[in-house]
TINUMI-581189 format. One record per residue (C-alpha): residue number from 0; x, y, z. Coordinates in steps of 0.1 Angstrom, whole numbers, plus 5000, padded with zeros to 4 digits. Example, Ala and Ser with C-alpha at 12.3 -4.5 7.8 and 13.67 -1.06 7.14 Angstrom:
BEGIN
> 0|5123|4955|5078;
> 1|5137|4989|5071;
//
This chain:
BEGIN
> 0|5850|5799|8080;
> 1|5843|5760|8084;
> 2|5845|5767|8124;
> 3|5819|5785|8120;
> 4|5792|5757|8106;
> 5|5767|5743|8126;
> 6|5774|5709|8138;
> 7|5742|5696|8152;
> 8|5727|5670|8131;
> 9|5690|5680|8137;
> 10|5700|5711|8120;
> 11|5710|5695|8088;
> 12|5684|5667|8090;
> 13|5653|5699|8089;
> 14|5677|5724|8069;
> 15|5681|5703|8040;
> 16|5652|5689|8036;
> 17|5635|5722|8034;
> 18|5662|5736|8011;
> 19|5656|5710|7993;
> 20|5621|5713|7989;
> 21|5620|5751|7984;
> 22|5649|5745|7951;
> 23|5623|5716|7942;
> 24|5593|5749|7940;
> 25|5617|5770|7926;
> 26|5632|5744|7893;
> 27|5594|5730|7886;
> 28|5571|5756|7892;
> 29|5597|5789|7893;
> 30|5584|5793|7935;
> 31|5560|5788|7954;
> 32|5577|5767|7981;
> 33|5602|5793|8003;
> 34|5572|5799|8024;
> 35|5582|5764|8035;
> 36|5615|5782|8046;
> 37|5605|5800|8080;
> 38|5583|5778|8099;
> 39|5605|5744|8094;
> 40|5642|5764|8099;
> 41|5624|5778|8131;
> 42|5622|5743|8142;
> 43|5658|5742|8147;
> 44|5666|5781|8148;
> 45|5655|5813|8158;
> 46|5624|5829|8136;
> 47|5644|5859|8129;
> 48|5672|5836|8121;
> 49|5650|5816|8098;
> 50|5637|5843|8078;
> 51|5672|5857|8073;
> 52|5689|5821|8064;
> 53|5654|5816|8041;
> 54|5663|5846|8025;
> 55|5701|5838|8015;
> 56|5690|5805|8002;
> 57|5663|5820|7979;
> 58|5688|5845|7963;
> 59|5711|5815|7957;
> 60|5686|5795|7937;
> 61|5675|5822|7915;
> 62|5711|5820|7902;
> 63|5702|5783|7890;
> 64|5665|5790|7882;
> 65|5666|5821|7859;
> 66|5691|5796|7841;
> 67|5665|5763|7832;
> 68|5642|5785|7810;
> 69|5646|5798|7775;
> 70|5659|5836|7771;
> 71|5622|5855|7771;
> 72|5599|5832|7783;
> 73|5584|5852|7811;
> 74|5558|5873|7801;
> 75|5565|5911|7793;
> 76|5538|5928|7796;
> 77|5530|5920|7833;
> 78|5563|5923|7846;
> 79|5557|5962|7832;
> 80|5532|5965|7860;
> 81|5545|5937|7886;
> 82|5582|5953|7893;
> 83|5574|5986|7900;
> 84|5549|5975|7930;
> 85|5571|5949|7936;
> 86|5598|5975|7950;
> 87|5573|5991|7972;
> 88|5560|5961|7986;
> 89|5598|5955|7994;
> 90|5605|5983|8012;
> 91|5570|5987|8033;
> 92|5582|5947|8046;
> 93|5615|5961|8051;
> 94|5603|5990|8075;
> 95|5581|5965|8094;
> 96|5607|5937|8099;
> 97|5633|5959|8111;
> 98|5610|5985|8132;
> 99|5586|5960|8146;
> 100|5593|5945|8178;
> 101|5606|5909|8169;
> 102|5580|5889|8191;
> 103|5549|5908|8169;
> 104|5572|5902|8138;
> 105|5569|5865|8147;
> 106|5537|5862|8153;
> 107|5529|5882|8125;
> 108|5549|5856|8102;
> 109|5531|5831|8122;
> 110|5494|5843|8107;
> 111|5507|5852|8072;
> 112|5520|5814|8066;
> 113|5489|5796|8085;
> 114|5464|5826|8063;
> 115|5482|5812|8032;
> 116|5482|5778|8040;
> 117|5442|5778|8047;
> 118|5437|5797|8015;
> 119|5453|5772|7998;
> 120|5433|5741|8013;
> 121|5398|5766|8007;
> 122|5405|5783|7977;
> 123|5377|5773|7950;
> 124|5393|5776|7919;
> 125|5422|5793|7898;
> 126|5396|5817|7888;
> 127|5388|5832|7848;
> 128|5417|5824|7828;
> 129|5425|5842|7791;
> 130|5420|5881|7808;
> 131|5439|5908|7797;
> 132|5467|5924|7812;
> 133|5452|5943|7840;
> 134|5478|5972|7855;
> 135|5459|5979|7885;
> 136|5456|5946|7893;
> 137|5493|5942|7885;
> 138|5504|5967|7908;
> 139|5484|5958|7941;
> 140|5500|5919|7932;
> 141|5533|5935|7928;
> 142|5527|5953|7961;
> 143|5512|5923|7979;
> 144|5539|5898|7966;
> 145|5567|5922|7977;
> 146|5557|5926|8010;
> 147|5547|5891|8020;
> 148|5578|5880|8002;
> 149|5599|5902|8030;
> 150|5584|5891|8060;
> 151|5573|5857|8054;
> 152|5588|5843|8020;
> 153|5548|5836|8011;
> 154|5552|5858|7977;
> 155|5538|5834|7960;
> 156|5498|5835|7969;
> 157|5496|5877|7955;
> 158|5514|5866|7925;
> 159|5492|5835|7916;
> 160|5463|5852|7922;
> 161|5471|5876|7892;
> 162|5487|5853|7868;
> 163|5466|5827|7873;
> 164|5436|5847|7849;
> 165|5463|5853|7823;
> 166|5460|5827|7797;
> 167|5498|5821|7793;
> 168|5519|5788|7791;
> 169|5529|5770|7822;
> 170|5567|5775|7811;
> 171|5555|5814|7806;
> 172|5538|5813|7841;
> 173|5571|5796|7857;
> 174|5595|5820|7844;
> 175|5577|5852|7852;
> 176|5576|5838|7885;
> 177|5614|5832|7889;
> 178|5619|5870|7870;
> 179|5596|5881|7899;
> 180|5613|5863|7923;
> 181|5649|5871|7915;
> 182|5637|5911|7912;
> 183|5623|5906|7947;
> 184|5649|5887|7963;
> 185|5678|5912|7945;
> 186|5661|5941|7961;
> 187|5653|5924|7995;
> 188|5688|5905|7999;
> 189|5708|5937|8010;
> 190|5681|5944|8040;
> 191|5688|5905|8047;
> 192|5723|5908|8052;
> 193|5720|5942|8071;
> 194|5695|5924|8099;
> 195|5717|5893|8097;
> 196|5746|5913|8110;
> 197|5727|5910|8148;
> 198|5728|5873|8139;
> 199|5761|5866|8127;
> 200|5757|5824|8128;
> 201|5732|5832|8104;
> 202|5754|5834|8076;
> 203|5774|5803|8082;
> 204|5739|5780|8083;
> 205|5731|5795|8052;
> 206|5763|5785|8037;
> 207|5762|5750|8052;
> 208|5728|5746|8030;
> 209|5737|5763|8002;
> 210|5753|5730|7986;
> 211|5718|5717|7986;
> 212|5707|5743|7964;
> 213|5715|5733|7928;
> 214|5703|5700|7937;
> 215|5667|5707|7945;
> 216|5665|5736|7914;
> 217|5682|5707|7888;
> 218|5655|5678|7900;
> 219|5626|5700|7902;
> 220|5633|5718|7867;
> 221|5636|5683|7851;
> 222|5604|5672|7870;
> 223|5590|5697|7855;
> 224|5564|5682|7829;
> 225|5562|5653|7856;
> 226|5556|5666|7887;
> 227|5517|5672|7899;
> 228|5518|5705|7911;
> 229|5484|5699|7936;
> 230|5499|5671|7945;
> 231|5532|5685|7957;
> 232|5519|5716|7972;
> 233|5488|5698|7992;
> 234|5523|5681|8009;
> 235|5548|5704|8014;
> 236|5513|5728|8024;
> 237|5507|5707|8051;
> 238|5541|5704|8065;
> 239|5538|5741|8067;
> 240|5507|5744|8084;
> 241|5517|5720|8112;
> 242|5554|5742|8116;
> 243|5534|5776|8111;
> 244|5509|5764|8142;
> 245|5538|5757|8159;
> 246|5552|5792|8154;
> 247|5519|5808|8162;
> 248|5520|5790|8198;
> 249|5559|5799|8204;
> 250|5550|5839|8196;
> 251|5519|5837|8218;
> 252|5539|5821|8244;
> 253|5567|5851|8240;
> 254|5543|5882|8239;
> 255|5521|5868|8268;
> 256|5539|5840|8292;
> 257|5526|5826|8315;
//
């Protein structure tokens, strides 16, 4: 099994500092940050490979994250309406990411993490807060998360969007994110390991990062009331934008060489 771990350094310098930052997301803010997961692994890996190695990593954390809140603190009523288009979401990204050619599937997670990253730099505003629970709403979030979630770990925006005009707690707002999360990844994680059977190294990365894991979930939960969320997302935001760009150019460079 240890044969089978990477050994090159660069790999481990990029690997864990994105693990690390994506547990950070995950313990402070219950996500947010696995979009981070694709575009810097594909500095050191294959996209496919990426996405696949993102996706073990994620459904290790939520083991730690559903963990740091109180019993019940996620809000009810919208996971009601969130899971069920949450699964449907799932399983449309599924049937794209294993049907569709794998140079369109990396460009396509190429424009879905630049397409969140510029919404986050424009966006204008969290929106109306203290609305109602809105089912339709819910629904097309739970689709929307579900499906980014699959093909380019950039759940979060779809969600946000939706809870953002609840008025509930930011511990509320965390841990109906991780309940999403950990719904999403459960139902995602056995497509994962069925594509990651083409890749077979993928697994042992995974497990060569996984140690990280705890460690960025435990520091980011207890910086929790301490970290500025703007602050650490205009970061780790950038970072993605310059390794998405850099995806978007490889894919283009794939589909039409010169």
């Amino acid at each position: 099994m240890f044969a089978a771990l990477p050994s090159d350094p660069v790999f481990y310098a990029v690997g864990i500092a994105a693990t690390f930052l994506m547990g950070l997301g995950k313990g402070a803010f219950g996500g947010g940050l696995a979009i981070l997961g694709i575009p810097l692994l594909a500095l050191v890996m294959d996209p496919i490979e990426a996405s696949i190695v993102t996706a073990l990593l994620v459904a290790f954390m939520d083991i730690f994250a559903i963990g740091s809140f109180p019993r019940g603190a996620w809000s009810k009523p919208d996971l009601v309406w969130l899971l069920p288009g949450l699964a449907g979401g799932t399983f449309i990204g599924f049937l794209v990411f294993e049907h569709v050619d794998r140079r369109w599937l990396a460009l396509i997670i190429a424009l879905v993490t630049l397409a969140f990253t510029l919404r986050y730099f424009l966006k204008s505003g969290a929106g109306r807060p203290d609305l109602p629970v809105a089912p339709r709403l819910a629904l097309a979030a739970g689709i929307g998360t579900g499906f980014t979630t699959y093909i380019a770990h950039a759940g979060g925006p779809p969600l946000a969007m939706y809870l953002l005009r609840r008025d509930i707690t930011k511990t509320a707002y965390a841990a109906t994110t991780v309940v999403v999360f950990m719904m999403g990844n459960l139902i995602k994680l056995p497509g994962f390991v069925y594509s990651g059977l083409d890749h077979p190294a993928v697994f042992g990365k995974a497990l060569a990062l996984a140690p990280v894991v705890p460690i960025g979930v435990f520091v980011g939960r207890h910086l929790n009331d301490r970290l500025s969320r703007e602050k650490l997302y205009g970061l780790c935001y950038g970072l993605v934008g310059i390794a998405g760009a850099k995806l978007l150019v490889d894919a283009i460079r794939a589909l039409w060489p010169t």
